[in-house]
C-alpha positions, 0 to 999 in steps of 0.5 A: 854594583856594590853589596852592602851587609848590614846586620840588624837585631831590633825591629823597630831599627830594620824597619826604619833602614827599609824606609831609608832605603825605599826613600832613596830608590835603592833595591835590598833584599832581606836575609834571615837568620844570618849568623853575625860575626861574633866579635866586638864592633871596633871604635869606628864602626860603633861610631857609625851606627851611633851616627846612622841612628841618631840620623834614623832617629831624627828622620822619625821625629820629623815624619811624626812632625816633631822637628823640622829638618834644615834644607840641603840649600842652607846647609851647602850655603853654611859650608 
């Protein structure tokens, strides 16, 4: 099993994780008040979280019906 720590500061991003998460059939269990690391996220990991949000972001927009997201099919047939 494999533990990851993932440290959230906006609701509105919680929530759309626990639906990522749930969606997937994965158990998680919510810590409150957790100090975070108080340093400065390096590149990479910036890089991360704006990929991991722009991803929750188009989730949203496609749950809402305002886009339609491509098939994994056509997408392993692009490559």
């Amino acid at each position: 099993m494999t533990t990851l720590t993932v440290n959230i500061e906006n609701k509105k991003s919680e929530k759309a994780v626990k639906a990522v998460l749930d969606a997937l059939g994965l158990n998680y269990e919510v810590a409150s008040n957790l100090k975070a690391k108080e340093r400065t996220p390096n590149r990479a990991e910036q890089e991360l979280y704006k990929r991991l949000n722009d991803s929750f972001e188009q989730i949203n927009l496609h749950q809402k019906g305002k886009i339609e997201l491509r098939d994994a099919k056509d997408f392993l047939d692009e490559l």
